[in-house]
C-alpha positions as CSV (number, residue, x, y, z in Angstrom):
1,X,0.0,0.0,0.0
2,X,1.7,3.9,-0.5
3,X,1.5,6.4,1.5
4,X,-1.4,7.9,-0.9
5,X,-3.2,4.5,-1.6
6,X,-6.6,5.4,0.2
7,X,-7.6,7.7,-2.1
8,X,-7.4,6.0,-5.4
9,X,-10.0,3.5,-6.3
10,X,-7.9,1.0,-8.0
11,X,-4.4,0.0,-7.0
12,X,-1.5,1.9,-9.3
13,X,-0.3,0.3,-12.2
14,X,2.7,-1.6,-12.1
15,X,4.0,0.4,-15.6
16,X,2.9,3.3,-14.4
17,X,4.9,2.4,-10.9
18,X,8.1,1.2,-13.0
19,X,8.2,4.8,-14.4
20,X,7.4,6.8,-11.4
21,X,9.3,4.8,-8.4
22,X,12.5,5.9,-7.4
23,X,13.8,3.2,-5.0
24,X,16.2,2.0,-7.2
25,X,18.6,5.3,-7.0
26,X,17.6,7.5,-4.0
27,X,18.9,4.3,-1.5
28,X,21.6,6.3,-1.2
29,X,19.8,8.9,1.2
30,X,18.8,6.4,3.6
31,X,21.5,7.9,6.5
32,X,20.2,11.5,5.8
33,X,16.7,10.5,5.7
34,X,16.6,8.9,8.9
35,X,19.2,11.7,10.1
36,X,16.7,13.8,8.9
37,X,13.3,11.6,10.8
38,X,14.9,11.5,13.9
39,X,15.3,15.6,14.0
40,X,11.7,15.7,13.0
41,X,10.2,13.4,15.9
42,X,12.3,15.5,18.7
43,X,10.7,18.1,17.3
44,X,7.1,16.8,17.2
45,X,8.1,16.0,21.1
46,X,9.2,19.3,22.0
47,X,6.0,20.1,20.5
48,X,3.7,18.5,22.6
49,X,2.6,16.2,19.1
50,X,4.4,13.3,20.7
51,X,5.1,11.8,24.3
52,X,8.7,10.8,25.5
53,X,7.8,7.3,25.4
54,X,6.5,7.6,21.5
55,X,9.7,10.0,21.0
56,X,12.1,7.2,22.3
57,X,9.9,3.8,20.7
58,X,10.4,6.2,17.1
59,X,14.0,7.1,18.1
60,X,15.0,3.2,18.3
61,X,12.8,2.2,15.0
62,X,14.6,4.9,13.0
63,X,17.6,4.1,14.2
64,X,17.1,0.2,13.8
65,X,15.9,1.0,10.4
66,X,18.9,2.5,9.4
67,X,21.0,-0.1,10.8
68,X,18.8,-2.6,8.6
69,X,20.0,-0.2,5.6
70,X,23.9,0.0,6.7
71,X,24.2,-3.6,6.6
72,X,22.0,-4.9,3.9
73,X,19.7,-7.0,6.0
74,X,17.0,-4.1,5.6
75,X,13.7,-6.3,3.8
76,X,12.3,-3.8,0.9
77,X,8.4,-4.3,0.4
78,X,6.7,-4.2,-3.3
79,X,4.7,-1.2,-2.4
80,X,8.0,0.8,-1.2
81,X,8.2,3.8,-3.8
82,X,10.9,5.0,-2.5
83,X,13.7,4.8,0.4
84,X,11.6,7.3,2.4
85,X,8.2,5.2,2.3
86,X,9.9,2.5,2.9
87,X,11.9,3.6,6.0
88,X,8.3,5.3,7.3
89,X,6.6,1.4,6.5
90,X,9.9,0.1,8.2
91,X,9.1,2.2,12.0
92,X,5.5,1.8,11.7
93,X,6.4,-2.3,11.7
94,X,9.0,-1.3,14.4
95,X,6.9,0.9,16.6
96,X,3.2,0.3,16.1
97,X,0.7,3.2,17.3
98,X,3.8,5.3,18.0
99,X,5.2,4.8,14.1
100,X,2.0,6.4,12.6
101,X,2.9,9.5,14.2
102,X,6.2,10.0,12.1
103,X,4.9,11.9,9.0
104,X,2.6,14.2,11.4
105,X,3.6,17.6,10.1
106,X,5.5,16.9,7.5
107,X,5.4,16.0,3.7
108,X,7.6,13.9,1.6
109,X,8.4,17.2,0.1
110,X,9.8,18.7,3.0
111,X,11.3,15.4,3.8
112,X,13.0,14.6,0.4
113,X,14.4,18.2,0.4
114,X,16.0,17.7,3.9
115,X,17.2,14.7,3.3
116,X,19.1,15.9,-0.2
117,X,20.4,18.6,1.5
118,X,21.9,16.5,4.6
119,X,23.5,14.3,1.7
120,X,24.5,17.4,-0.3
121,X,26.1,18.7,2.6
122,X,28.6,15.4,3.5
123,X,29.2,14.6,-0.1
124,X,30.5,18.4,-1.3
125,X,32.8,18.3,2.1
126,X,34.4,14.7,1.0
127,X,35.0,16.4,-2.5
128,X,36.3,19.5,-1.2
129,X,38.8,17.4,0.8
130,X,39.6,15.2,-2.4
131,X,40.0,18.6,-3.6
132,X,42.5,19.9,-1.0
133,X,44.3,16.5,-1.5
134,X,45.6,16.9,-4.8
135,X,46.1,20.5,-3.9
136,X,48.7,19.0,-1.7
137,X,50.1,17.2,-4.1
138,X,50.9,19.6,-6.2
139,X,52.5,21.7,-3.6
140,X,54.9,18.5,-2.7
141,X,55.3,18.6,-6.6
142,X,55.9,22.1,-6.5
143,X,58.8,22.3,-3.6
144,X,60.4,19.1,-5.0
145,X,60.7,20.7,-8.4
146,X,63.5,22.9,-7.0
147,X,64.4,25.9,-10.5
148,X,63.6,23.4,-13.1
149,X,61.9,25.6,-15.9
150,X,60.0,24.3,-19.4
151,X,58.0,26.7,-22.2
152,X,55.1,28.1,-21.6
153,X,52.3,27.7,-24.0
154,X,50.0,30.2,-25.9
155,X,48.0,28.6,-28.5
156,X,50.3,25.6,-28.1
157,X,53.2,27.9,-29.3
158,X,56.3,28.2,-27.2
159,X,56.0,31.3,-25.8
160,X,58.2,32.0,-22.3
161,X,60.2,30.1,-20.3
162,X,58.0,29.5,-16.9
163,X,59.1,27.2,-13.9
164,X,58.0,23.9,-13.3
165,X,56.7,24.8,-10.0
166,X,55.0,27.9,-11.4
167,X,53.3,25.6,-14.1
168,X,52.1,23.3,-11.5
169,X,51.2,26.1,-9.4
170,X,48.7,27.5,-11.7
171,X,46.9,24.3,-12.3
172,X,46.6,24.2,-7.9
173,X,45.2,27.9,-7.9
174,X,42.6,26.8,-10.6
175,X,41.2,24.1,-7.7
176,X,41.7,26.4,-4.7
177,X,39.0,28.7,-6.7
178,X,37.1,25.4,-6.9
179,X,37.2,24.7,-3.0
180,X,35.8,28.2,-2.0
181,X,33.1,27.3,-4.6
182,X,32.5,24.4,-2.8
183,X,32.3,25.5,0.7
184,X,30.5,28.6,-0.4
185,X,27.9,26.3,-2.2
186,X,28.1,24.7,1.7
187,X,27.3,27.4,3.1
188,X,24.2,28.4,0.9
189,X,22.2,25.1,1.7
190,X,22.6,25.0,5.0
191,X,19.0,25.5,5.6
192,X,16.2,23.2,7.0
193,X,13.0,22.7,4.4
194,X,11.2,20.8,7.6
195,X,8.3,22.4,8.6
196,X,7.2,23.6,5.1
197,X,5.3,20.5,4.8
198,X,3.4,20.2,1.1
199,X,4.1,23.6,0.6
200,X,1.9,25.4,3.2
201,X,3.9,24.7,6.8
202,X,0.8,23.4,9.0
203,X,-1.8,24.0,11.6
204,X,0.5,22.1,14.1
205,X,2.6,24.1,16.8
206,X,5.5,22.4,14.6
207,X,9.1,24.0,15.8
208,X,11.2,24.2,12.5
209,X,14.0,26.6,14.4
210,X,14.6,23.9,16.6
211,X,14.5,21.0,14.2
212,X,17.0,23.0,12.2
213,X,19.4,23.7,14.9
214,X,19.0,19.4,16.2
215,X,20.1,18.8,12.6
216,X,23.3,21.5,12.8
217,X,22.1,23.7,9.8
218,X,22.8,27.2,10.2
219,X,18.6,27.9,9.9
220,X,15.6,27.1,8.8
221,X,13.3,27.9,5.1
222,X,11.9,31.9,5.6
223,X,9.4,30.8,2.5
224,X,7.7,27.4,2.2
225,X,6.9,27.5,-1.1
226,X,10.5,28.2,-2.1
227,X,11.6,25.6,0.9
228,X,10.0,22.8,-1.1
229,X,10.8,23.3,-4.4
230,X,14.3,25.1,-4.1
231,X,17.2,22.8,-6.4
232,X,19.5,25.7,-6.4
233,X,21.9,24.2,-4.2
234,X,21.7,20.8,-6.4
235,X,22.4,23.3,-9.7
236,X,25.3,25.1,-7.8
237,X,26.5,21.6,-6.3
238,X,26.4,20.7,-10.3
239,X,28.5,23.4,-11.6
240,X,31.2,23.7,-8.9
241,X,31.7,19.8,-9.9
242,X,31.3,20.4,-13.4
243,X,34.4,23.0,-13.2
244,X,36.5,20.8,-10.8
245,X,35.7,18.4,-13.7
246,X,37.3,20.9,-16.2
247,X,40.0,22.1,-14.2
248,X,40.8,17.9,-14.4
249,X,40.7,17.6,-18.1
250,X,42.8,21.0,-19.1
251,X,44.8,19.4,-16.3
252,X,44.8,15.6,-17.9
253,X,44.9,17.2,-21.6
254,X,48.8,18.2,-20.6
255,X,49.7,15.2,-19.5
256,X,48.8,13.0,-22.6
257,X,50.8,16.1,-24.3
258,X,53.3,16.1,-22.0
259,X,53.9,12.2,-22.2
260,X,53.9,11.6,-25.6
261,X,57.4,10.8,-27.3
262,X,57.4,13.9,-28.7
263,X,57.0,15.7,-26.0
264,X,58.6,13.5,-23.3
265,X,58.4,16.2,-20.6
266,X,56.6,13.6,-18.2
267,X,57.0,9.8,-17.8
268,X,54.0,8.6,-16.1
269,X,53.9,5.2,-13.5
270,X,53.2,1.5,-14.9
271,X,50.7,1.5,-11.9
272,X,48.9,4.4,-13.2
273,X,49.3,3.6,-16.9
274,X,47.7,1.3,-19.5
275,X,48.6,-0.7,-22.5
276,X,47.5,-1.7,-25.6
277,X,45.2,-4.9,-26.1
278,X,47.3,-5.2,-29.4
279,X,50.6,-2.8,-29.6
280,X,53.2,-4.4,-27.4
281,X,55.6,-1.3,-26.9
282,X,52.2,1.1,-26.1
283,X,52.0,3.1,-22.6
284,X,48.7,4.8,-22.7
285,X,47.7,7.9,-20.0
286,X,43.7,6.5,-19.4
287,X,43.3,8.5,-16.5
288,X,44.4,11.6,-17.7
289,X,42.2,11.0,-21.0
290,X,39.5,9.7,-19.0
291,X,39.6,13.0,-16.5
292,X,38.8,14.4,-19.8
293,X,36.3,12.6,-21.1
294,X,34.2,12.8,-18.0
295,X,34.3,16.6,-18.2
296,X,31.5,16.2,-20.5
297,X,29.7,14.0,-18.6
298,X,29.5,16.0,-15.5
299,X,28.5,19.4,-17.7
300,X,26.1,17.3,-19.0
301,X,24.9,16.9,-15.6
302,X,24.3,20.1,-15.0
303,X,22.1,20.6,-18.3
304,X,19.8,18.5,-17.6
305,X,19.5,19.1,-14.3
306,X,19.1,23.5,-14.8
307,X,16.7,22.1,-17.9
308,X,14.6,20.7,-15.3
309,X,14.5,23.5,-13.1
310,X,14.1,26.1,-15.9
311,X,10.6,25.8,-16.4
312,X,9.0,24.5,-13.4
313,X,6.0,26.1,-11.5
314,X,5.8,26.5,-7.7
315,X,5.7,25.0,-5.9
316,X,6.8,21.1,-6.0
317,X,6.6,19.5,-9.3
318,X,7.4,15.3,-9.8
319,X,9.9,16.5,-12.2
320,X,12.5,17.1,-9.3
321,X,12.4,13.6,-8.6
322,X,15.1,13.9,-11.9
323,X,17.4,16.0,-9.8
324,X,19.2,13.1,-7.4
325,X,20.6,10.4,-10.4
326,X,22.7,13.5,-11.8
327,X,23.9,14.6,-8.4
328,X,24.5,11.2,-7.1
329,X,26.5,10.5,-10.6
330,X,28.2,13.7,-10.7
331,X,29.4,13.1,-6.7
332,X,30.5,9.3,-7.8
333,X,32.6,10.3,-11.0
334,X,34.4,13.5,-10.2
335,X,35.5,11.5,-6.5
336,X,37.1,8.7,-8.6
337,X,38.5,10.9,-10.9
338,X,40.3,13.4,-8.0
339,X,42.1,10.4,-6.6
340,X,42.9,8.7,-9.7
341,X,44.5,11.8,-11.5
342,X,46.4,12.5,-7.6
343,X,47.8,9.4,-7.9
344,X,48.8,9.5,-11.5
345,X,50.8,13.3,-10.3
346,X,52.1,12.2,-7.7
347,X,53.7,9.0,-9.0
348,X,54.8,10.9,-12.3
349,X,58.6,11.4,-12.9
350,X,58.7,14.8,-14.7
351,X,62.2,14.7,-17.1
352,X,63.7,18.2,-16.7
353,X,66.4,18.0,-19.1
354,X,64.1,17.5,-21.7
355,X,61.7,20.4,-20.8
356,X,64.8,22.4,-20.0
357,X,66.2,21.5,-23.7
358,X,62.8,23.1,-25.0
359,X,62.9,26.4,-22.9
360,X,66.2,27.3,-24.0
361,X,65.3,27.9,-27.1
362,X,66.8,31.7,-28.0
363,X,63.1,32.4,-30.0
364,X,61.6,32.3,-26.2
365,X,63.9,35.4,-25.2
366,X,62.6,37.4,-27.5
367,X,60.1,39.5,-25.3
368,X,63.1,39.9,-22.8
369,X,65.0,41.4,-26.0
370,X,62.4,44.0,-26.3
371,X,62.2,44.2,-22.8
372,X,66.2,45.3,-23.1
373,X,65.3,47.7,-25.2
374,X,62.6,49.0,-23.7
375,X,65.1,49.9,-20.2
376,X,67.5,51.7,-22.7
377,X,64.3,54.2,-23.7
378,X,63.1,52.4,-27.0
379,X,59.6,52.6,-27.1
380,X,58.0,48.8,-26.7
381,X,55.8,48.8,-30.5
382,X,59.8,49.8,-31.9
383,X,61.4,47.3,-29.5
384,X,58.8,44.6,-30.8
385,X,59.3,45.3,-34.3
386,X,63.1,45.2,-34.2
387,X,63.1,41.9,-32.1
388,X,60.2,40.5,-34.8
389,X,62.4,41.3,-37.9
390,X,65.2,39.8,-36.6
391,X,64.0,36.4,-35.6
392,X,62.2,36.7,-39.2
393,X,65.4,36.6,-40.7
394,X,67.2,34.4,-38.2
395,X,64.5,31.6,-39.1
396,X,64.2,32.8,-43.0
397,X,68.3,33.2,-43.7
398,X,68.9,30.0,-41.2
399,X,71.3,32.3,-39.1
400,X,71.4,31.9,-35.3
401,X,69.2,34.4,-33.3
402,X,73.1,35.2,-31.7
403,X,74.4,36.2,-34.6
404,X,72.4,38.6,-35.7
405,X,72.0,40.2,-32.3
406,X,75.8,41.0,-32.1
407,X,75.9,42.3,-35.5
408,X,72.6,44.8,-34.4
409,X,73.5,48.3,-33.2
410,X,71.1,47.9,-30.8
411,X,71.9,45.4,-28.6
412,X,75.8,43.7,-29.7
413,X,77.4,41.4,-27.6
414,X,75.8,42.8,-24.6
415,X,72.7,40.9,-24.8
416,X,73.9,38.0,-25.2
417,X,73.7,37.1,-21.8
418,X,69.7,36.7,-22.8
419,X,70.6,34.3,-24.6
420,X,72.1,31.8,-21.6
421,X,69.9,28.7,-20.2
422,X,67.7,29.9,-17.4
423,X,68.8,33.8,-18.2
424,X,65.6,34.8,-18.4
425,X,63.8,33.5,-15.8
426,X,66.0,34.7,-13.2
427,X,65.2,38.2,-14.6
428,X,61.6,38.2,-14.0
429,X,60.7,40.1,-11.2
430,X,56.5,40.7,-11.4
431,X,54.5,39.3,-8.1
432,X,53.2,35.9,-9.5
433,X,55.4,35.5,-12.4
434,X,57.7,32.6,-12.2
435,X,60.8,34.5,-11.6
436,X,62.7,32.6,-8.4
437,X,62.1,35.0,-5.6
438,X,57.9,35.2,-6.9
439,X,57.9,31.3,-7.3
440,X,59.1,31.0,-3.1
441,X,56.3,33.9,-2.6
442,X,53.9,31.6,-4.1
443,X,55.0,28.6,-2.8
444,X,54.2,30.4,0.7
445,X,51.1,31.8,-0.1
446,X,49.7,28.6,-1.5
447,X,50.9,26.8,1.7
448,X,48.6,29.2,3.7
449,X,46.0,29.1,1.8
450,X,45.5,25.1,1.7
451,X,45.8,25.8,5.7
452,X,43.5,28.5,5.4
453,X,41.0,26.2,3.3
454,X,41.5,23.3,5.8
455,X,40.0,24.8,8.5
456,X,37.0,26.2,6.7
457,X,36.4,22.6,5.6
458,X,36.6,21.2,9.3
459,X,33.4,22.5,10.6
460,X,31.6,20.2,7.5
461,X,33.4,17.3,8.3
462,X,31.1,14.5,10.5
């Protein structure tokens, strides 16, 4: 029998309960939903709605309910829709008179969107920490990496030489931005939907404040309309995944570059390497490809799930039933994919005389020949045309780039010191550019800031 059985006068169809039944994929809440129950009974207590020896026979059914669940013994019924009628059919079996009382006051509505949030709230923290992990990693990365130095890339050109820790740097920047998106998102759902019942709270002396604060959310709904049929947290839980996702694959599209032969800037681990089901001498890079791949997936995720949303009336609609299997998918693949890709870097050997090899190109010191110029009073557009011409005719005439600088009344021997391995590095001197004494800055700053991050994530962590 459902919850809603007595007013129909035929039982539901069983196609029409294949298509609507959700048991199969919202299993997952069970822990938040009962999480969830039990604050909603201490409230119906402190209430008056319940005595203390209801509140305690409904305390033990929940919680022997959810023990049921946590260790697979838990007996699902045909008439179960989904995990939250079949938890409330679960303490009514447990707890008699007293387990009728459970849903007083409250709606599967107001239910489901607790119990979402609860799970939104664990599952962002454990990805923020995944997060923070490979942060870490990158940082050790970083340290070891010591003045090593490779090209810099626009539009897969070589453009400057930048140091290894400065490249690896940038990508950990990218996923600190993606942390406080995730504990910002945190802190925007914190809020209880209990007490908005269907949409229109109820006649009960219900006490949502308190049912908020016995759950630890920072408050309860102000609107119960909006309480019931709010998914903003699940689009914002969507996108700050969907970019972690992206900062993976710009992150994992490097390191099939970087590991090819003609590259051979990075030599990745057997252990977190493939092969080839038919080319002996293959070494593939699957998790950095796949980190890629599943970018799509996990925007995808989003789309459907704002599509949903986007043209929805107040207040609940069935359609947000389509909300979970996205955010339950997006939470599975973009966990796997932050530990597989932070084991893959932090088993990596990077080879530095190879990237070196590249950076010391004398083509790359060309905006540090204009900059020459520049500190000797030529105006940068001459400086730039000067430098352009002559690495036009260096590459046209086949002449080194040396060459034709000493010959130049311009610059002569003198700047051929611009010329030397590493030269130019060691004269950058912006904040945040890769220059030696910026790189150490950043190293710092970085440091403090996955400190800083650390403790913001503690008071999420249960």
């Amino acid at each position: 029998m459902t919850l809603w059985g007595n007013r129909m006068s035929a039982p539901p169809a069983e196609d029409m309960m294949a298509f609507t039944a959700s048991l199969s994929f919202d299993k997952r809440l069970a822990a938040s939903d009962v999480e969830g129950s039990m604050a909603h009974v201490r409230g119906l207590h402190k209430a008056g709605i319940v005595d203390s020896l209801e509140l305690q026979e409904l305390l033990d059914a929940l919680q022997r309910a959810g023990d049921e669940l946590a260790s697979g013994v838990f007996e699902f019924q045909p008439g179960d829709e989904d995990i939250h009628t079949a938890i409330e059919r679960r303490v009514r079996e447990l707890a008699g008179t007293a387990g009728a009382k459970l849903h007083t006051g409250r709606s599967r509505n107001d239910q489901v969107a607790t119990a979402l949030r609860l799970y939104a709230r664990d599952q962002l923290a454990l990805v923020a920490n995944l997060v923070l992990e490979l942060q870490r990693t990158i940082e050790r990365k970083a340290r070891d990496a010591g003045q090593a130095y490779l090209p810099g890339y626009t539009h897969m050109q070589r453009a400057q030489p930048v140091t290894l820790a400065h490249y690896l740097l940038a990508h950990g920047w990218a996923l600190a931005r993606d942390v406080d998106r995730l504990l910002a998102t945190l802190e925007r759902l914190d809020v209880s939907p209990l007490g908005a019942g269907a949409l229109a709270g109820s006649s009960l002396p219900l006490v949502p404040d308190e049912v908020a604060a016995e759950l630890g959310m920072a408050k309860r709904f102000e609107n119960s309309l909006d309480a019931v049929s709010d998914r903003d947290f699940v689009a914002e839980a969507l996108f700050d995944i969907a970019l972690v996702g992206i900062h993976l694959s710009r992150l994992g599209e490097e390191f099939v570059v970087f590991s090819t032969e003609e590259f051979g800037f990075v030599r990745l681990d057997d252990a977190w390497s493939t092969g080839s089901s038919m080319l002996p001498q293959k070494k593939n890079p699957d998790v950095a490809e796949l980190a890629r791949g599943k970018a799509g997936r996990l925007v995808g995720n989003l789309v459907g799930v704002l599509t949903t949303l986007k043209g929805l009336p107040l207040s609940y609609n069935r359609d947000l039933q389509e909300d979970k299997e996205p955010l339950f998918d997006a939470i599975d693949q973009v966990s796997l994919a932050l530990v597989a890709m932070e084991g893959m870097l932090a088993t990596a050997v990077f080879d530095t005389e190879r990237m070196q090899l590249a950076a010391d190109s004398p083509m790359l010191a060309a905006v540090e020949l204009a900059e020459w110029l520049v500190g000797r009073g030529v105006p940068f557009r001459d400086a730039h045309a000067t430098v352009g011409s002559l690495v036009r005719e260096s590459l046209e005439r086949h002449v080194p780039l040396a060459e034709l600088l000493e010959a130049h009344p311009s610059f002569g021997s003198e700047a051929l010191s611009l010329l030397e391995p590493g030269s130019t590095l060691r004269r950058r001197r912006t904040p945040g550019g890769p220059g030696p004494d910026a790189v150490a800055l950043q190293l710092d700053s970085f440091g403090r800031q996955l400190g800083s991050d650390a403790e913001r994530l503690a008071k999420w962590r249960r």
